[in-house]
N, C-alpha and C positions, 0 to 999 in steps of 0.2 A: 574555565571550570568545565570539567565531565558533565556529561547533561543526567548521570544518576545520580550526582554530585548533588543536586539540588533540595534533591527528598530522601537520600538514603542516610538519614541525622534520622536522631527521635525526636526532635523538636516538631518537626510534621507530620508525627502516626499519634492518631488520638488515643490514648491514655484505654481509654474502654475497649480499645483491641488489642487479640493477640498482633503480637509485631509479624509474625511470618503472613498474617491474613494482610495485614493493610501493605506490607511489601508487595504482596502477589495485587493487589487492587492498584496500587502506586504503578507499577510496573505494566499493566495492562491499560493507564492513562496516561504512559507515556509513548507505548505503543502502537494506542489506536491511531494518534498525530499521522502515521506514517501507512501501516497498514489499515484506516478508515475502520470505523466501527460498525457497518456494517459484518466484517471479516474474521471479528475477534471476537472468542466466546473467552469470559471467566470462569472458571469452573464446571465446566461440562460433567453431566453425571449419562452412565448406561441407564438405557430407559428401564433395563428388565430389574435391575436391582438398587435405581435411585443410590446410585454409588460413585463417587469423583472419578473422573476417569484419568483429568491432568486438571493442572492448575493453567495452564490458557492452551486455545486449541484458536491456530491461526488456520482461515480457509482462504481458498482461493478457485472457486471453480470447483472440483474435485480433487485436488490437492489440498494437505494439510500437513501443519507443523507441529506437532506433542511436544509440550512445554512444560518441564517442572522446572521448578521456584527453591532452594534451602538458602532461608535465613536467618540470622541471628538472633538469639534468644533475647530476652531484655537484662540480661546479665552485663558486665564487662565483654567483651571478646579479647581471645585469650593474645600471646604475639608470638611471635619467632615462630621457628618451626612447631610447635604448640599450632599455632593458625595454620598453618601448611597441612599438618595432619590433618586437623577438624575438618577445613575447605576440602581436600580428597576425599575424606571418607564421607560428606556429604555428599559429593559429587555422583560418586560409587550409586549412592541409595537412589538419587534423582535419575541417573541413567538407567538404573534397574526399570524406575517404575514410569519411566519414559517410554522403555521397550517394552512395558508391560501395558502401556496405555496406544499403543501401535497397531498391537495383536489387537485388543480388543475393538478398536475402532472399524477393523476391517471384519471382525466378527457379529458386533452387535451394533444395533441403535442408541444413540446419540440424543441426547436431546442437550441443547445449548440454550443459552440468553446474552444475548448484546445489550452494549450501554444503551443502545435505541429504547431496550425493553422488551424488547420480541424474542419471544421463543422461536428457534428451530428446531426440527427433528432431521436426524440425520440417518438413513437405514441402514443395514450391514449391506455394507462392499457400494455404497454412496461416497465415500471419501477413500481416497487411496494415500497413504502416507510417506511423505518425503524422506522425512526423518526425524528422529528424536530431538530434543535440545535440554541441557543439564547446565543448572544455572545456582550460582552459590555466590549469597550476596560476600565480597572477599575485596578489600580495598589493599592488599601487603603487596609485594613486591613477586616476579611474575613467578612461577614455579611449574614443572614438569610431573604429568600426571605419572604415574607407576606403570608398570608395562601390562601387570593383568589386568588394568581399564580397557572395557569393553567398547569398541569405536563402531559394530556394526551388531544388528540384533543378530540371532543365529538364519534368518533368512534373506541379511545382506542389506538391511536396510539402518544409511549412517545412523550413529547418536555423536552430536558436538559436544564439547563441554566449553564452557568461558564462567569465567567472574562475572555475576551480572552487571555491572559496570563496564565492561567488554563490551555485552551484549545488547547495552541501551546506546553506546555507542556505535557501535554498528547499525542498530537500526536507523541512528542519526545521520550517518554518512550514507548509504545506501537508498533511504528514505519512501520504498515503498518494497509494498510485500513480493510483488513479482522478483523485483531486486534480491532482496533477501535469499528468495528459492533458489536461483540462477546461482551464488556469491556459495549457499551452502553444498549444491549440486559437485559444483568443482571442489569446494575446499572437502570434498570427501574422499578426490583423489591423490591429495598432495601427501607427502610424505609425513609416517607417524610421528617422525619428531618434533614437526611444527604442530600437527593435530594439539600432540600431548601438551605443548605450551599454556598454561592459565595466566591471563595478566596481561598479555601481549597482543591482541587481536589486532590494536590499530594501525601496525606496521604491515601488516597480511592487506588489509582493506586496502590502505593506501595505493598498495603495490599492486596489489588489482584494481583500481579505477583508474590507475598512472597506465597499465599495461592493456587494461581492456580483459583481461583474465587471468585465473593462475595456471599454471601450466603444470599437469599432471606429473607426481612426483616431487614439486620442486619442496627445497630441504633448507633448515635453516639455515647453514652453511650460507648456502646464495639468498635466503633472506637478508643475512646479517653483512652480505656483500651489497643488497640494492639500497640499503638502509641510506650509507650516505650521500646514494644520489637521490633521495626523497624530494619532494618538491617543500618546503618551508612551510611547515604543520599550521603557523598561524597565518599565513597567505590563505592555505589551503579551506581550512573553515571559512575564514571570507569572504571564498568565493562560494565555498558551500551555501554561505547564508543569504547569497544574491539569489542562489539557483534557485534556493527554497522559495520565493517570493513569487516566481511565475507557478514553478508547482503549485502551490497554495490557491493558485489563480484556478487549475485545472479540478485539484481535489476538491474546492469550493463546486463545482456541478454535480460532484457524487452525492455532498451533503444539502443540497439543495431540493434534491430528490424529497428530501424528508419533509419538507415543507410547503407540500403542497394544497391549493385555496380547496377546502372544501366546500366552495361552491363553483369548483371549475368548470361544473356544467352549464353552467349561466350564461358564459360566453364564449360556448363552444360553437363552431360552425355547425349548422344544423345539420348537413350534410356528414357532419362525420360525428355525432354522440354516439350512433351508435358503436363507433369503434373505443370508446371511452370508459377506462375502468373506472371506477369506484375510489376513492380515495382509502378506503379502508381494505382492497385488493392491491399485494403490496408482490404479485407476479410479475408484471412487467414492470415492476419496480425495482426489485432483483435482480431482473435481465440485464435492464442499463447500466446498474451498478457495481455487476459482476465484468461487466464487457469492459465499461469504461477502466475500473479496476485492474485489468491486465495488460493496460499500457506500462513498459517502465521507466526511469525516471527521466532520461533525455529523452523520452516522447513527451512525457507530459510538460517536462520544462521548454518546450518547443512551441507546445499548440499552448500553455498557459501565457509566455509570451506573444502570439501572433494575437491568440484573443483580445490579450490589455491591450498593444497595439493599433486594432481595429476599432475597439471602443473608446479610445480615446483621440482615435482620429473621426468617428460619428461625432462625438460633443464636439469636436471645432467647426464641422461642416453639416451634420444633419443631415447625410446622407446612408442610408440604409448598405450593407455589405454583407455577403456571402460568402466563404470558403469552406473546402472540404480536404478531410485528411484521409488517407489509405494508407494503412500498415498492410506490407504486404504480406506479413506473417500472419494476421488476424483475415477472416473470412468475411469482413465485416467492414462499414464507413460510418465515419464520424463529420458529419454537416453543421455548420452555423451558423445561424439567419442573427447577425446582430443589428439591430434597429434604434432609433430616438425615439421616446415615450410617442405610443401610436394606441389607436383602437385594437384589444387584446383578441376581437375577433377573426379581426383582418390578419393580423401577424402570424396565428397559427395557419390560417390560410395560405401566406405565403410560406410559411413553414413546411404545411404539407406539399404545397408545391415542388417545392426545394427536394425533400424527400425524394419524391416519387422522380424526381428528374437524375437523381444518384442513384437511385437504382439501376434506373435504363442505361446513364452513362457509365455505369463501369461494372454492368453485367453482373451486378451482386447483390442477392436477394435480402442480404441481413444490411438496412441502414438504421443511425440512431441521428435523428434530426434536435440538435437546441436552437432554441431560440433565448437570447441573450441581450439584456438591456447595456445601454451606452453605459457610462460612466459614470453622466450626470442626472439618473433617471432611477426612479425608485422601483419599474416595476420590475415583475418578478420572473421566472423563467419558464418556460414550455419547452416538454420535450415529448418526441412523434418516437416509437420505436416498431419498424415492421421487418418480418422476415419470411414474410410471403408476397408474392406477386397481387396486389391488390387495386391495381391502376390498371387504365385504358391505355396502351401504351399509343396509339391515338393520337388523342387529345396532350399527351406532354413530349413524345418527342420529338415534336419539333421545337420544346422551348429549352430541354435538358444541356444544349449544347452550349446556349447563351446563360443560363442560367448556372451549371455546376462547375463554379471553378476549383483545382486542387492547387493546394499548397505546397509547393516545394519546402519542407522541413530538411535543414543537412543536419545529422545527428553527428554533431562535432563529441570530443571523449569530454570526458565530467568536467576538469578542472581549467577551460578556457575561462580567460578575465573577461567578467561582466563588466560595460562602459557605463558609472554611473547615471550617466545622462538619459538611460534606457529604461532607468526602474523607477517605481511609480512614486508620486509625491506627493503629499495630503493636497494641493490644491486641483490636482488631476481628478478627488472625486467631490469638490467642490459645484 
């Protein structure tokens, strides 16, 4: 089954909504899974005239995605070419007011809300925009936009169109927002005949995670050539749904963020409260979770597997470990103290430790340090984020060399076989 397949029935939109609202809400719970709900606002309105600006606005840093939504009345929907028209000429309107919701972002203020609940503000020329995306809930058979559909606003920046069933698909194979950016970046250069395609998306995707990219220009023509050497669609999810399991592993520390003791001060190192925000300053809470958020998906399925790995070789042995990761693309290290149920004072201690010896070791002022329970251990996570020089370098390096190990992560391409023996099993959090 299509994963929009699940909820695009009327059996699952309550009765007391318009259908195109509870679509656009459906739609924005199926793709926080992937893009994290810190990231995704529904409904963003301009602060100056409390006006929608799109029906979802994906961020990421200062990138963003303009997202309208048309779908179906609670009438019949119509068939044949009847449905071919309707789905275009919706398409048409959402593009329009995709391009229109572009301009504006980079003009005015923004103000957002996430499923967390939090309001953001976003100012003019705060967000710089990717591209548009036009999305028309459309289950018939694939069909070709017209040639006056508009693929770029008048100042060069894409608009996509898909069936929204396309595009919940996509987001499923793809499986985080960086992904996504990168996937629509290219598919802006490929040629209009595949652009204009509605219905088809998942032969494009495939072909770009089979290839590692698309290649500028390329035409259905040589789509319709690599088609049958695809790799076996139901193999392919399979593995998909192994990879998702370590991802899962990594996304689990973005949202963990959210959950933190409001009396962390309690057993904080005395030495270090005052470096200690407030549970209700949600800045350096942002930081991490914007940083972490920009790994994409073969990083995260890399460090989500070594993680499980490590914790599940603390519960056989109860012995504490440390590893560290560096993206050489990011300016930045990601460190992890994972431990067996221990005094929470001491852990962040050796936490900060940890920290401040990745620094020194690898000459880079931005580290984000967790701390992470075993397997079989209820407690809960700590995480250290600095990006200024705030240590004696002193007093740690001479422990930073014994102390910071890096990981060798090889980022093999998407669709190598997971070995069941390697994925996690109810008795592993026993």
């Amino acid at each position: 089954m299509n994963p929009s397949e699940v909820f695009l029935t009327g059996n699952n939109l309550e009765m007391s909504k318009q259908r195109g609202s509870a679509i656009e809400e459906l739609t924005d719970e199926f793709c926080k899974r992937s893009f994290l709900r810190d990231f995704l606002f529904l409904r963003p309105e301009w602060v100056s005239i409390n006006r929608e600006l799109a029906d979802l606005l994906a961020v990421l840093d200062d990138k963003c995605l303009c997202i309208q939504i048309k779908a179906r009345g609670n009438d019949s929907p119509p068939s044949g070419q009847l449905l071919v028209d309707w789905a275009t000429k919706q398409l048409v309107v959402a593009g329009r007011q995709a391009a229109g919701a572009i301009r504006k972002v980079v003009t005015s203020g923004v103000s957002a809300t996430h499923s967390w609940q939090e309001n953001v503000v976003f100012h003019a020329g705060d967000l710089i925009p990717v591209c548009g995306i036009a999305l028309v809930e459309y289950l018939g058979p694939p069909f070709v936009l017209t040639t006056e559909v508009k693929h770029q606003t008048p100042k060069g920046i894409p608009i996509h169109y898909f069936s929204l069933n396309d595009f919940l698909n996509l987001v499923d194979l793809l499986g985080t927002l960086p992904d996504i950016i990168e996937y629509l970046r290219q598919r802006a250069s490929i040629s209009d005949d595949v652009k204009s395609m509605v219905g088809n998306e998942r032969d494009l995707c495939v072909t770009y995670l089979l290839d590692g990219h698309l290649r500028s220009g390329l035409s259905y023509k040589e789509l319709e050539t690599k088609r049958s050497h695809l790799i076996d669609v139901g193999e392919f999810f399979d593995r998909k749904r192994k990879h998702n399991i370590f991802v899962d592993f990594y996304n689990g520390l973005i949202d963990e963020l959210h959950h933190q003791d409001p009396d962390k001060l309690s057993y904080q190192p005395p030495e270090l409260t005052k470096y200690v925000k407030p549970v209700s300053d949600r800045t350096s809470y942002l930081e991490i979770a914007t940083q972490l958020n920009k790994l994409p998906y073969i990083h995260r399925r890399e460090i989500g597997k070594h993680l499980f790995q490590t914790a599940k070789a603390i519960k056989g042995d109860g012995k504490t470990r440390m590893f560290s990761y560096r993206n050489l693309g990011q300016p930045w290290v990601l460190t992890f103290l994972v431990t067996p149920s221990m005094d929470r004072t001491s852990r962040i201690r050796q936490l900060n430790l940890l920290v401040a010896s990745a620094q020194i070791q690898y000459g880079c002022q931005s580290v984000i340090g967790i701390a992470c329970p075993s397997l079989d251990s209820n407690q809960g996570y700590d995480y250290i984020f600095i990006d200024k020089v705030t240590y004696n370098e002193k007093e740690v390096r001479k422990f930073a060399p014994r102390i910071v190990k890096t990981t060798e992560i090889t980022l093999t391409p998407f669709p190598e076989p997971v070995d069941d023996f390697l994925l996690p099993k109810d008795e592993d959090f026993e």
